[in-house]
C-alpha positions in Angstrom: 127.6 118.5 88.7 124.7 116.2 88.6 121.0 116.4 90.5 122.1 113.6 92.8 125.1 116.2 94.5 122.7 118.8 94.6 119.9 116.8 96.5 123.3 115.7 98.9 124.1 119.7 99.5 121.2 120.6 100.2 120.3 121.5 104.5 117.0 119.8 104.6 115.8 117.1 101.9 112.3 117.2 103.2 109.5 117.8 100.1 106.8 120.3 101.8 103.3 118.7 100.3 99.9 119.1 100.6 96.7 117.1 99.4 94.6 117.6 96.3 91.9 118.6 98.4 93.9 121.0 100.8 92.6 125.1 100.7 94.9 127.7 98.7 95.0 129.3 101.7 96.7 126.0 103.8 99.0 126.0 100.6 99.9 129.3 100.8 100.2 129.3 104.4 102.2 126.1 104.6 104.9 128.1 101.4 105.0 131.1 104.1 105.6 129.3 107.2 108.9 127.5 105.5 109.8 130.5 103.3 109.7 128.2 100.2 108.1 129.2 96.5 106.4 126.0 95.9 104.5 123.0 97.5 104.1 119.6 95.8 100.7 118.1 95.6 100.3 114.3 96.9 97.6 112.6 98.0 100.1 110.4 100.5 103.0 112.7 100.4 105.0 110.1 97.6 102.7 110.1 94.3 103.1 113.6 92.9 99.5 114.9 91.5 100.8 118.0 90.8 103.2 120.9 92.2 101.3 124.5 93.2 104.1 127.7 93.1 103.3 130.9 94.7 103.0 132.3 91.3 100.5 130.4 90.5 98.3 131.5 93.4 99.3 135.2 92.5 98.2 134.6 89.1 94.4 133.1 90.2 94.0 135.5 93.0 94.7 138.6 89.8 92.1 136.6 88.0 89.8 135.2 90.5 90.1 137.5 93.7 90.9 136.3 97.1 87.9 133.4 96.5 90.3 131.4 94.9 92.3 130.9 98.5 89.2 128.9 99.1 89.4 126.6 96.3 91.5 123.5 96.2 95.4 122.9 95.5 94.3 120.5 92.8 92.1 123.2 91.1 95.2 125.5 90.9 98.0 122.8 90.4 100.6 122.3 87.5 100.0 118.8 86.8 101.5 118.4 83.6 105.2 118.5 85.3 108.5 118.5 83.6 110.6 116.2 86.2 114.5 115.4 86.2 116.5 112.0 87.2 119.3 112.5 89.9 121.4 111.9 86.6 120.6 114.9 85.3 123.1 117.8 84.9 122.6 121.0 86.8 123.4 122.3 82.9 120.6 120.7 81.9 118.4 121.0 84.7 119.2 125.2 84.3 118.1 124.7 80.5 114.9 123.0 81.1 114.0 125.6 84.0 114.7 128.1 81.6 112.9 126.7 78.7 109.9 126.0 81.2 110.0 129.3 82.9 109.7 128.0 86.3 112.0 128.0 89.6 111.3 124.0 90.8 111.5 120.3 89.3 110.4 117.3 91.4 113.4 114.8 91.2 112.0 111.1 90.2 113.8 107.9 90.4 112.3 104.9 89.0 108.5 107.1 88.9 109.1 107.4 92.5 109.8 111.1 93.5 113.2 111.7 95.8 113.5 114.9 96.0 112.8 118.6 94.8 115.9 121.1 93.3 115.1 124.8 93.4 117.0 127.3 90.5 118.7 128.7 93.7 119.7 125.2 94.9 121.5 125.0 91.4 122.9 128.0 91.2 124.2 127.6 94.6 126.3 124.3 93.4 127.2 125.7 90.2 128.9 128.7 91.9 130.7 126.2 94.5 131.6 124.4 91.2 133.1 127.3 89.4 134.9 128.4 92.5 136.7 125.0 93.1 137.5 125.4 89.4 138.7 128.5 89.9 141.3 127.3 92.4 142.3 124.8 90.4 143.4 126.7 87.3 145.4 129.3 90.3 147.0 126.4 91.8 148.1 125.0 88.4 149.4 128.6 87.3 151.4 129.1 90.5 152.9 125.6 89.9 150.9 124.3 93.1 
């Protein structure tokens, strides 16, 4: 299965983003209000500055104490971001999650970004995968 099918399945392919100069706390806030573990960061909502993960803020706020909800997205942002194409296997995306250790990868298309997969988005098609699979190989044993 490749990223593109993934993007397709998904409900909703809106990216939640804020601005380099938004609060923690309007991050944070903004993750909470649409039960999602990451925001991207954009100035205009298309060039991607960064991506800001609820672990990240967990992390600063061990660190820093709740002070750092004050601070900006930009000060707390990944921006060195490992992205993937929508010609990307969900094999490969899995890897590079893995080797990364994070849960989201912006999707970019020709620098522009399209998208954003979660590890539950591609676990989700990779079960749907196995299970069509699955029927397959029973239909071919029964002779279907």
């Amino acid at each position: 299965m490749l990223v593109r099918q993934i993007l397709k399945s998904k409900v909703t392919q809106d990216v939640v983003w804020v601005r380099p100069t938004d609060t923690v706390s309007a991050a944070a806030r903004l993750m909470s209000e649409n039960r999602i573990g990451t925001v991207i960061v954009s100035a205009d909502g298309v060039a991607l500055a960064g991506i800001l993960s609820e672990r990240d803020i967990v992390r600063e706020v061990g660190r820093a104490g709740a002070a750092c909800l004050d601070w900006t997205a930009d000060r707390l942002m990944t921006s060195h971001l490992t992205t993937c194409t929508p010609t990307d296997s969900a094999d490969r995306v899995l890897e590079m999650m893995t080797e990364g250790r994070f849960r989201h990868l912006p999707v970019l298309q020709d620098g522009t970004m399209i998208g954003l997969i979660s590890i539950g988005d591609v676990v989700k098609a990779r079960l749907s995968e196995l299970s069509m699979e699955k029927s397959a190989l029973e239909g071919m044993i029964m002779g279907h």
